[in-house]
C-alpha positions as CSV (number, residue, x, y, z in Angstrom):
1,X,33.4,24.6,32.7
2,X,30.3,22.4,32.9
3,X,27.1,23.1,30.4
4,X,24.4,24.2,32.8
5,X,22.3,25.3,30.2
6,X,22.4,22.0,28.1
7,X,21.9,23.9,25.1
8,X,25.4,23.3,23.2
9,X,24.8,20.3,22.2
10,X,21.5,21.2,20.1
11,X,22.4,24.8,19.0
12,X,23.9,23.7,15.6
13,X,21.3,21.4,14.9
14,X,18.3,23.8,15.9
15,X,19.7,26.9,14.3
16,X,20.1,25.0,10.8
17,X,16.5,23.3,11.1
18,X,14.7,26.7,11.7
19,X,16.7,28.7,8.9
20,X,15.6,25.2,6.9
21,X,11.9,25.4,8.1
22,X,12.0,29.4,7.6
23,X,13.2,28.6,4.1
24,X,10.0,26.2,3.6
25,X,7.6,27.7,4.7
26,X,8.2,31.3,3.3
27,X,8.1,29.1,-0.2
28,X,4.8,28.4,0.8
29,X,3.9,31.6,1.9
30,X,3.3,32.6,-1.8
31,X,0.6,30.5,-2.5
32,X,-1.4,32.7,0.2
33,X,0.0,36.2,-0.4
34,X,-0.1,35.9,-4.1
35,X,-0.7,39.4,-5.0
36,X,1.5,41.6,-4.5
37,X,-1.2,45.2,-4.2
38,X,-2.4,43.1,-1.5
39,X,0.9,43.3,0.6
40,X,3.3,40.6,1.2
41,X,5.4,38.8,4.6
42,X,8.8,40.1,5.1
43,X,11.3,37.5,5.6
44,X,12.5,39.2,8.9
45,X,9.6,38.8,11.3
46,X,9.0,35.5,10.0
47,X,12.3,34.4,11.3
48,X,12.0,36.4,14.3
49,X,8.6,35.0,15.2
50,X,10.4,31.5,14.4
51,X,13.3,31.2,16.4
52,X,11.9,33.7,19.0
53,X,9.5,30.4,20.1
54,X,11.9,27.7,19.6
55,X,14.2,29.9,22.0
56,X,11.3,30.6,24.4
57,X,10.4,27.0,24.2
58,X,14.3,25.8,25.3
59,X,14.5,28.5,27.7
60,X,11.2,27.6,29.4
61,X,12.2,23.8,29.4
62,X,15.5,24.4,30.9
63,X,13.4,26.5,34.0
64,X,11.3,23.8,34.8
65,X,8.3,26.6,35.6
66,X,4.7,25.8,35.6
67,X,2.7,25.5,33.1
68,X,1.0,28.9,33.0
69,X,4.4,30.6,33.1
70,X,4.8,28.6,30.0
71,X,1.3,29.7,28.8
72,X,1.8,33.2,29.7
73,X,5.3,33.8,28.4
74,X,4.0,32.2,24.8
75,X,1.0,34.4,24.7
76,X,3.2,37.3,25.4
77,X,5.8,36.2,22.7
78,X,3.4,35.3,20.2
79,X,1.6,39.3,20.9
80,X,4.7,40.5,20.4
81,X,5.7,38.7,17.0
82,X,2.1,39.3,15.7
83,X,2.6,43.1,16.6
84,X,5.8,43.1,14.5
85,X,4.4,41.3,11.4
86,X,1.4,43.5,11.2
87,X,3.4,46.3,11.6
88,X,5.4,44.9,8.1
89,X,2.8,44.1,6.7
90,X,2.2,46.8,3.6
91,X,-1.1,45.4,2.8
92,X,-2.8,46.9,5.5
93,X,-3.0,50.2,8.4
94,X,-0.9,49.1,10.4
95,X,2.3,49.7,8.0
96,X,1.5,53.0,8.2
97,X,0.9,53.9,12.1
98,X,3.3,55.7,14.9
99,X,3.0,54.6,18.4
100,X,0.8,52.2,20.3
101,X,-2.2,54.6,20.1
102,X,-1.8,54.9,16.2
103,X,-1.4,51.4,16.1
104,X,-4.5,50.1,18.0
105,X,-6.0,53.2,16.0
106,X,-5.4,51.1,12.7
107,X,-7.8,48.4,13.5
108,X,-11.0,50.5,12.8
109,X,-9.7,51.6,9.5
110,X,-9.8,47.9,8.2
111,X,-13.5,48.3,6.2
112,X,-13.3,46.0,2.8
113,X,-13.6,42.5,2.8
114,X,-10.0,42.0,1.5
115,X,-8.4,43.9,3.9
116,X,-10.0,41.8,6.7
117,X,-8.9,38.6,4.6
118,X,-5.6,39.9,5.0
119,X,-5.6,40.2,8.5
120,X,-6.7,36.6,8.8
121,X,-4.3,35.3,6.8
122,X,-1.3,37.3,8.3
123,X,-3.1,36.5,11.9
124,X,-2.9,32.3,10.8
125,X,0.8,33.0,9.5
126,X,2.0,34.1,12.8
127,X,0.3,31.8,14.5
128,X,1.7,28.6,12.5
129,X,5.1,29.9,12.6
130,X,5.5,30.6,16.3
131,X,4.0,27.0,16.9
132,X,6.5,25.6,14.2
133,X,9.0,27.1,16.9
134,X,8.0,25.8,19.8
135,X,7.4,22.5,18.2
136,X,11.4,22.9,16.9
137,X,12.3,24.1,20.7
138,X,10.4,21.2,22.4
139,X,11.9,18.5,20.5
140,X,15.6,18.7,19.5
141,X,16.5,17.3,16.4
142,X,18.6,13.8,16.0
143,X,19.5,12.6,12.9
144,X,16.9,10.5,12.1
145,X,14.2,13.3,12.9
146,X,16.1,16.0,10.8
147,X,16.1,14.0,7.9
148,X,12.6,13.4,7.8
149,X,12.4,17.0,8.3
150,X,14.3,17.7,5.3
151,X,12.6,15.4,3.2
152,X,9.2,16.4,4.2
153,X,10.0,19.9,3.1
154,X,11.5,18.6,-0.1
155,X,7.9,17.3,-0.9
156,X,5.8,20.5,0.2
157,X,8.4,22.8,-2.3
158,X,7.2,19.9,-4.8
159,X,3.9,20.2,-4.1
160,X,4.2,24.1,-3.9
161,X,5.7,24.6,-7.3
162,X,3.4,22.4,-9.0
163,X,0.8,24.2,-8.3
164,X,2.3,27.4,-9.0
165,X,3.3,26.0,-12.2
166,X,-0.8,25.0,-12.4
167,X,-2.0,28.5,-12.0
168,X,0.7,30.1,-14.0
169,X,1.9,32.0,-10.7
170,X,5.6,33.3,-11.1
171,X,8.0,33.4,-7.8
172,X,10.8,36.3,-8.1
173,X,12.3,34.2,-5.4
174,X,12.6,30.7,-6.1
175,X,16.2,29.6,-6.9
176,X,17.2,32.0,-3.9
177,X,14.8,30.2,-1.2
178,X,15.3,26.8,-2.9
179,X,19.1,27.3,-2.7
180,X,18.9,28.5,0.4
181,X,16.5,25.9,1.9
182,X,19.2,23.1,0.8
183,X,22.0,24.5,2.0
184,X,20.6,24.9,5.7
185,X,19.2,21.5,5.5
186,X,22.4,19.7,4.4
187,X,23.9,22.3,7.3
188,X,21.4,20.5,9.5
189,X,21.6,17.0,8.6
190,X,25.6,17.6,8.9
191,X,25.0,19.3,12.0
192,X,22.8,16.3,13.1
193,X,24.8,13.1,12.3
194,X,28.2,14.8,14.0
195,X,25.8,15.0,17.6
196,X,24.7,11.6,16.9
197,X,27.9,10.1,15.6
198,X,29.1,8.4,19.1
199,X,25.6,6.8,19.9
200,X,26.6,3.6,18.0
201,X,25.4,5.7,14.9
202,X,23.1,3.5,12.0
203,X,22.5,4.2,8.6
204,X,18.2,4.1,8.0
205,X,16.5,3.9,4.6
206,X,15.6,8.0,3.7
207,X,14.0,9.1,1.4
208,X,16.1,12.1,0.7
209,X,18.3,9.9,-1.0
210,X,15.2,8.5,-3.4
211,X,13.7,12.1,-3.7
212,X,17.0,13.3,-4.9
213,X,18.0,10.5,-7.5
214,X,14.2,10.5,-8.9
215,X,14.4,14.8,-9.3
216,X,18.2,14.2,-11.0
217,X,16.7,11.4,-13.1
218,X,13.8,13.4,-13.7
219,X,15.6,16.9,-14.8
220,X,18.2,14.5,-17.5
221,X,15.6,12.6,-18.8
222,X,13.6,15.8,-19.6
223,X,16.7,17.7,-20.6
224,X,17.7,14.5,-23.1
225,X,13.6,15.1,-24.8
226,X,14.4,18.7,-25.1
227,X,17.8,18.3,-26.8
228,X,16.4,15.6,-28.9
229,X,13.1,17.7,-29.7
230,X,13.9,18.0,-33.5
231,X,14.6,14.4,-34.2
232,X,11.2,13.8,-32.1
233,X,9.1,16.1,-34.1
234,X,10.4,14.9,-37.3
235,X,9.7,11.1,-36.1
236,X,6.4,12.4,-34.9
237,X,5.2,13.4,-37.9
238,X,6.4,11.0,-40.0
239,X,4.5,8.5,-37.9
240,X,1.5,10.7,-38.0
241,X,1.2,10.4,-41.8
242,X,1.5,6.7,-41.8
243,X,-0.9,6.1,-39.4
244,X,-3.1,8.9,-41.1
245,X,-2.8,7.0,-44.9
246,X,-3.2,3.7,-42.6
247,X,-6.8,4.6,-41.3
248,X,-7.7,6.8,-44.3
249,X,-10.4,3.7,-45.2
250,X,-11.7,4.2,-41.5
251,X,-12.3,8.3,-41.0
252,X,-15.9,8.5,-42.5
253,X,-16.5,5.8,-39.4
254,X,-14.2,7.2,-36.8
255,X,-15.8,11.0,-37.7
256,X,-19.8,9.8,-38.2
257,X,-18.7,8.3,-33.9
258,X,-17.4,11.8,-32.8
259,X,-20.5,13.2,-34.6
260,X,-22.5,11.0,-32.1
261,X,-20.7,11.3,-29.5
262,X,-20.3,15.0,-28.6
263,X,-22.1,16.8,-31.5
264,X,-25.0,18.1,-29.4
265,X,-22.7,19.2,-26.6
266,X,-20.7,21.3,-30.0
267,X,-23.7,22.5,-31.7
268,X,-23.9,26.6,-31.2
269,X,-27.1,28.0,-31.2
270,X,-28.8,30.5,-33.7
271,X,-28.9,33.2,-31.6
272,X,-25.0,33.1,-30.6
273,X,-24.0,31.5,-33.9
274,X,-22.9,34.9,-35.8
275,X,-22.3,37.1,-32.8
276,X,-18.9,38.4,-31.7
277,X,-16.7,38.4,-29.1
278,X,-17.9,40.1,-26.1
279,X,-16.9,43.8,-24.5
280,X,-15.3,41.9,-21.7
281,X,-13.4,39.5,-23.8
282,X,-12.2,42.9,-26.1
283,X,-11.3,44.6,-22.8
284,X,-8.9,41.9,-21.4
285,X,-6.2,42.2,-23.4
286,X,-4.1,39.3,-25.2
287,X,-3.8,36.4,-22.8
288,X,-0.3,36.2,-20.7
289,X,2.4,34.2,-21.8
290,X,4.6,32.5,-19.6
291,X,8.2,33.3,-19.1
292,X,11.1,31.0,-20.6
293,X,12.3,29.2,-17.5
294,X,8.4,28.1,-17.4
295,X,8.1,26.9,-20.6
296,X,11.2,25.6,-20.5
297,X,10.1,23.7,-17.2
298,X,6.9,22.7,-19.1
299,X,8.8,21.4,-21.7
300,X,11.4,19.3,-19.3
301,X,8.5,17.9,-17.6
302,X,6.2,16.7,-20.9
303,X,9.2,14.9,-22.0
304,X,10.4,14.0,-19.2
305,X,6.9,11.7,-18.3
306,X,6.6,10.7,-22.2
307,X,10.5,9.5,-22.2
308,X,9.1,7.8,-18.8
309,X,6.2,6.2,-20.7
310,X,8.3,5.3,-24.0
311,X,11.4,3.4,-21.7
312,X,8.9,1.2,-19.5
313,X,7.4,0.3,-23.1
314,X,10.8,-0.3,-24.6
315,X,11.5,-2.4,-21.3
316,X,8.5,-4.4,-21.7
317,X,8.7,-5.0,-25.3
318,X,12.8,-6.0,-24.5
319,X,12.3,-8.2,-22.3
320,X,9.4,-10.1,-24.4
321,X,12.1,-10.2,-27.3
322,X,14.6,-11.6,-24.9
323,X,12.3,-14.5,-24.0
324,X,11.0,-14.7,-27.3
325,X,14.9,-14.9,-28.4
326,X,15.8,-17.5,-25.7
327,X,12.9,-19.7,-26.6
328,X,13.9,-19.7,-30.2
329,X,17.6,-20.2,-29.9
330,X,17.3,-22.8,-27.1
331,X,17.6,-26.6,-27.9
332,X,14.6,-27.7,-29.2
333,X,12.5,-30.9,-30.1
334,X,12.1,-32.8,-33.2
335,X,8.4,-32.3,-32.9
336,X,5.6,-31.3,-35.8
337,X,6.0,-27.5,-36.5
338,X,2.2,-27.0,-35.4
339,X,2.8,-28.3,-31.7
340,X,5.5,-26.5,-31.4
341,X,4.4,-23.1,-32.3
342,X,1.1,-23.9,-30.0
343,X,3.5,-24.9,-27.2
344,X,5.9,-21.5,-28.3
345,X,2.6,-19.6,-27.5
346,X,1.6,-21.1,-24.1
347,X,4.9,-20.3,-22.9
348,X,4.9,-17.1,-24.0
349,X,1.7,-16.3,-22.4
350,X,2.3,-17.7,-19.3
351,X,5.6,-16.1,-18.8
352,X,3.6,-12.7,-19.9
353,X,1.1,-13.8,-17.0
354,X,4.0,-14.3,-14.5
355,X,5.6,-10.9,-15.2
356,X,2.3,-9.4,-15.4
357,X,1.3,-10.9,-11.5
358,X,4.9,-10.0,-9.9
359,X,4.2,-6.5,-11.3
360,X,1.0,-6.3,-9.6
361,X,2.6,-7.7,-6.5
362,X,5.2,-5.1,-6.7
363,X,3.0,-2.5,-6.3
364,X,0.7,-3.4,-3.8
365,X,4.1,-3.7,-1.2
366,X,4.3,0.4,-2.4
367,X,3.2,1.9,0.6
368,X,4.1,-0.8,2.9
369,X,7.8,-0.1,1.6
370,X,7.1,3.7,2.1
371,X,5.5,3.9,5.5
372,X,8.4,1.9,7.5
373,X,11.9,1.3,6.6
374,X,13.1,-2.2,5.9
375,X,16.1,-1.8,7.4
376,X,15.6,0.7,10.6
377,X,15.8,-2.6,13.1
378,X,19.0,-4.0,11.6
379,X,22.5,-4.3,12.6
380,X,25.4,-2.8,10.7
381,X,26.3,-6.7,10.0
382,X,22.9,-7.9,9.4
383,X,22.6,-4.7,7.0
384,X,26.0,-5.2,5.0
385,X,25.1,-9.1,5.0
386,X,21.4,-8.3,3.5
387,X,23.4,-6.4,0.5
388,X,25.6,-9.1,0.1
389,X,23.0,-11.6,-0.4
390,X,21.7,-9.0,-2.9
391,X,25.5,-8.9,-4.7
392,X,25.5,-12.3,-5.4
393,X,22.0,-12.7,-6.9
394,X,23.1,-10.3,-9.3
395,X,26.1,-12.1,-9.9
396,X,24.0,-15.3,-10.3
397,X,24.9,-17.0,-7.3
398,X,21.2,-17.1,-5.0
399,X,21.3,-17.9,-1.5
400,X,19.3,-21.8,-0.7
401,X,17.0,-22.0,1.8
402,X,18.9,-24.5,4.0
403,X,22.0,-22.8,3.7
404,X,23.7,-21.1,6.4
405,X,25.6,-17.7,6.1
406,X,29.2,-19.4,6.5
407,X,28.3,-21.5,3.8
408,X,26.7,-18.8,1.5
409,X,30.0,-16.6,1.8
410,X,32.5,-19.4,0.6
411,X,30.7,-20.2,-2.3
412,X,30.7,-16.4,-3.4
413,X,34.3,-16.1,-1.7
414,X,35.1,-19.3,-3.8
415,X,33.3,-17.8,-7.4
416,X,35.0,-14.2,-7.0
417,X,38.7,-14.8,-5.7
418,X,39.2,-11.0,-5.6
419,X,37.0,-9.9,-3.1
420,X,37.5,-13.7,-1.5
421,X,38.6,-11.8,2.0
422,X,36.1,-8.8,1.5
423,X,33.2,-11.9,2.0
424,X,34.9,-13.2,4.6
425,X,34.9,-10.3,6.4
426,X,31.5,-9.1,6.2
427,X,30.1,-12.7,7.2
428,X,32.6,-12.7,10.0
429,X,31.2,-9.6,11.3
430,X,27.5,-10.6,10.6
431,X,27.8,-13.9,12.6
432,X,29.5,-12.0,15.5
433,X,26.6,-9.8,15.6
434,X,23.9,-12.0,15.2
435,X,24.7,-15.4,17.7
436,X,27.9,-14.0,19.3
437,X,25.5,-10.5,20.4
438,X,28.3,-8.5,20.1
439,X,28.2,-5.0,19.0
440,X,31.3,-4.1,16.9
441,X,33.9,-1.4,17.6
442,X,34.8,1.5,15.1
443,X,37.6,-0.2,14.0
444,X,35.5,-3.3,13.5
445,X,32.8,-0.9,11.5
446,X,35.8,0.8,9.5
447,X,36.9,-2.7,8.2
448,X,33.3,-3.5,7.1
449,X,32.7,-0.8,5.6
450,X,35.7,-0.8,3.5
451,X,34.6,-4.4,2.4
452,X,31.5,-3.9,1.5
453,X,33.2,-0.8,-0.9
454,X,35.4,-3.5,-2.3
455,X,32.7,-5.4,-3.5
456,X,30.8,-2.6,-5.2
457,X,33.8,-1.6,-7.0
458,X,32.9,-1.1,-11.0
459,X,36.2,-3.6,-11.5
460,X,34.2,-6.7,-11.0
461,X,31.2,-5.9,-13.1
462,X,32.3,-7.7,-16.4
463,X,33.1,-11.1,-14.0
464,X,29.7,-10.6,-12.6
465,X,28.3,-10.5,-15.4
466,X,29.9,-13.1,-16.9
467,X,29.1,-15.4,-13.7
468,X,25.1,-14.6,-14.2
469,X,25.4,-15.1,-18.0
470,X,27.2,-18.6,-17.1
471,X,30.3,-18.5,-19.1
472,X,32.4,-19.2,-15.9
473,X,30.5,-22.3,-15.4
């Protein structure tokens, strides 16, 4: 039977995103409705409101009415969701009315300056989620869309729990909506690439994938500094007391410069000097701790950006030792031990200068490399050809400028005899893409695929290596 409504095709997809954007933004919903006497938003109008507009939205779409039958069947739909959510609501009058009369009745009982605040908030919540909806109903989600979806919402439950974390404001829900939110947005993205899969399907650059390695890399790291916090403490202090007994000669100098520096903003005044603490301080009690999970959070996170700090140091300081180390056991000279050791620091400056101006370019193409993808315009040859050409400049074998693809792959075919027919294949199919324009078949894209998993096997690392080092030469 044919699909007159032409929704089958999208109902997987949309039902996952909105459970995915419910999921979000009742995360952020706390950062508004943060205390609880207030009154707080029940999870069930919120998702009524929701997929009542992306629903409305399709239906509407499908109809092919004028626009104020669009207008007018919103405005009706968004009445009724904003009815329901004050009605939930606990925080305010409305909770507690019967009928429509008692309802409307509750509107001149609002009086205080908080409950009104209330109002507007709960007023802007409805509002933002019934436009979320018809934004979600108007456009259907392909992949590419959902993903960015997903990965913008990864960054606002960043953002969110930052700041929670910066007012010391506990959520009673968090591993349930973040767990939740996940699973509907892997649902989606699922949901997503099987609609999308017979449209000569690409793989794009996301940055789900980065946002997830960095928060994995992120919680180890911080979990290694918290495992290791003994041995850091103990090194800690032991470097503390030589660097104390190194600058004991110094502290009259070092304390006479604080003294100048921010004694007038210390000095307390002879009126204040011998007073106590106030009847407000007295009256507010001990000041609240945080729970373990945050300071065990806190604790993840301090480590996690000094073991940051302490590897790009180590890195730096490795690789001038590796430089310094090559230059030293290299071939040298028979020259006098003073022109040498003036020519050992010239080098050594200007390769510091070099790193130092790459690093500089490096970031300056940031946010060039995260506003577009490099790689949304290319072709699955084109694509597995660009990481070949990265495989072999790891494996010491850089592509020349006058060199042609053909040529490139029998010089890595003829340096790595294993994966000899892998190359072949994947410059085959690259060729064929680029000056033969023709787009290859799923078998075609099964066979690359499996050779460009043959040459990222872990097998050939130690010949790799041993190809860059130049032992095999």
């Amino acid at each position: 039977m044919p699909n007159r409504t032409g929704l089958s095709p999208y109902l997987p997809v949309l039902l996952a995103t909105a459970a995915m954007d419910l999921c979000r933004w009742y995360i952020a919903a706390g950062l508004f409705f943060m205390i609880p006497e207030r009154g707080s938003i029940s999870l069930l109008p919120s998702g009524l409101a929701l997929t009542g507009a992306m629903f409305l939205s399709l239906l509407m779409s499908r109809l092919k009415k004028r626009r104020i039958a669009d207008l007018l069947a919103h405005t009706l739909g968004l009445a009724a969701s904003l009815c329901l959510m004050l009605k939930s609501f606990t925080g305010l009058p409305f909770h507690f009315s019967k009928g429509i009369a008692g309802f409307f009745g509750a509107y001149s009982m609002i009086s205080t300056p908080g409950e009104w605040f209330s109002l507007a908030l709960v007023l802007g919540w409805t509002l933002l989620l019934w436009l979320r909806g018809r934004h979600l109903g108007s456009r259907p989600g392909d992949y590419k869309r959902t993903v960015a979806r997903f990965d913008a919402g990864i960054l606002l439950i960043f953002a969110v729990y930052f700041l929670r974390m910066g007012i010391r404001l506990e959520d009673p829900h968090a591993i349930s909506s973040v767990s939740a939110y996940l699973l509907f947005g892997i649902l989606a993205i699922y949901a997503a690439r099987n609609r999308d899969r017979d449209r000569n399907f690409i793989h794009t650059t996301s940055a789900f994938g980065l946002v997830l390695l960095f928060t994995v890399g992120f919680i180890l790291l911080g979990t290694a500094g918290v495992v290791l916090y003994p041995l850091m403490a103990d090194t800690a202090g032991e470097v503390y007391s030589v660097i104390r007994k190194g600058t004991e000669p110094f502290q009259p100098l070092i304390i006479a410069f604080l003294r100048f520096l921010f004694g007038r903003r210390s000095a307390v005044s002879a009126g204040t000097a011998g007073a106590g603490p106030s009847a407000e301080e007295l009256s507010a009690g001990p000041p609240r701790e945080p729970g373990f999970w945050m300071q065990l959070f806190e604790k993840i996170l301090v480590y996690s950006i000094g073991g940051i700090l302490a590897i790009l140091t180590l890195l730096i300081a490795g690789y001038l030792l590796w430089r310094l180390a090559g230059y030293l056991f290299a071939p040298g000279k028979k020259k006098d031990e003073g022109i040498a050791f003036r020519e050992f620091l010239r080098i050594l400056l200007q390769k510091i200068s070099e790193g130092t101006g790459i690093l500089l370019r490096a970031v300056r193409k940031i946010p060039e490399i995260l506003l577009k993808s490099r790689r949304r315009n290319l072709s699955a040859g084109s694509s597995a050809f660009r990481k070949l050409i990265s495989w072999g400049r790891f494996s010491g074998i850089r592509i020349e400028t006058d060199e042609t693809a053909g040529e490139y792959g029998r010089r890595l075919a003829k340096a790595f005899p294993p994966v000899s027919d892998a190359v072949r294949a994947i410059v085959r199919y690259a060729e064929s893409e680029t000056y033969g324009e023709k787009a290859l078949s799923g078998e075609e894209r099964l066979e690359l695929r499996r050779a460009r998993r043959k040459t990222g096997t872990f097998r050939l690392l130690p010949l790799r290596l041993a190809n860059r080092m130049g032992f095999r030469r």
